[in-house]
N, C-alpha and C positions, 0 to 999 in steps of 0.2 A: 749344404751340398751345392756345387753349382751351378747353372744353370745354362745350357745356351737356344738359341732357336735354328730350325733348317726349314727352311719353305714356311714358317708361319708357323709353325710345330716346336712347342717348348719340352726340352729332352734335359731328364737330369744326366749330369756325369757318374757315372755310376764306377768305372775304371778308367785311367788314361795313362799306359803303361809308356814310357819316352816321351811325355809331352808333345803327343803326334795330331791331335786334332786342329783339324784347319776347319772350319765352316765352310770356307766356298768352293773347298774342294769335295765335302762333303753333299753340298747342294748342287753339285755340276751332275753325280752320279745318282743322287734320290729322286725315285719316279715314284707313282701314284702306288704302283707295287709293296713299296714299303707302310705303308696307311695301316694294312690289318695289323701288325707285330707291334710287340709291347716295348722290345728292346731293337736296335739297333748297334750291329758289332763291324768294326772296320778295323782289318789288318792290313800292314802293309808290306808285300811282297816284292819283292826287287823295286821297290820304290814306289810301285804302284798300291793304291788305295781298293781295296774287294772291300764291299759291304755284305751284310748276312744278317736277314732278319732272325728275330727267337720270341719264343711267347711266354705265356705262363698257362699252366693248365688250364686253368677258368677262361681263356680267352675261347669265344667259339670258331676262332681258325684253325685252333689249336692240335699241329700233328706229331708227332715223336721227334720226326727228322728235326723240327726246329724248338724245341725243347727249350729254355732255358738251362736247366739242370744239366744240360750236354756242353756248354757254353768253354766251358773250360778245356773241356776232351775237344774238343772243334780249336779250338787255340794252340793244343799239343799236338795234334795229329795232320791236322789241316792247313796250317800255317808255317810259312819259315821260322827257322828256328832261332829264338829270340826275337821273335818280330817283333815292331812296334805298334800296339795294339787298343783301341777301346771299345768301350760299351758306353750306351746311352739309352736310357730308360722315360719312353714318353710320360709325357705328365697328360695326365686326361682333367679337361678341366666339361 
């Protein structure tokens, strides 16, 4: 699986729908806000990049709204349609 880092933070690629990940567009938008969440999702809407943290139940942030399991339904309903889209899944070392 591949790997990349954002701010010092190593994130598997877990999907990368359109070959749409840039890092330093990714690290211009990540603040400290993102730290708690397991995964990290960025769609890209008229061109522009929205990130959206998701958890997994065992994390003790962990509230419905950001669900992993939702991940999908938040891609269908909350995003342009066919966006170009991924997810990335921190590695806890």
């Amino acid at each position: 699986m591949k790997k990349i880092k954002i701010n010092g933070k190593e994130y598997e690629v877990v999907e990368d729908i359109g070959d749409c990940i840039n890092t330093s567009e990714i690290e211009y938008l990540y603040t400290d806000y993102f730290e708690n969440y397991d995964y990290i999702c960025g769609d890209y809407s008229y061109d522009k990049l929205r990130l959206k943290g998701f958890n997994d139940k065992t994390n003790k942030s962990f509230n419905k709204v950001n669900d992993i399991a939702t991940y999908k339904k938040y891609i269908e309903d909350l995003c342009s349609y066919k966006a170009k889209h991924f997810l990335l899944k921190k590695v806890n070392k």
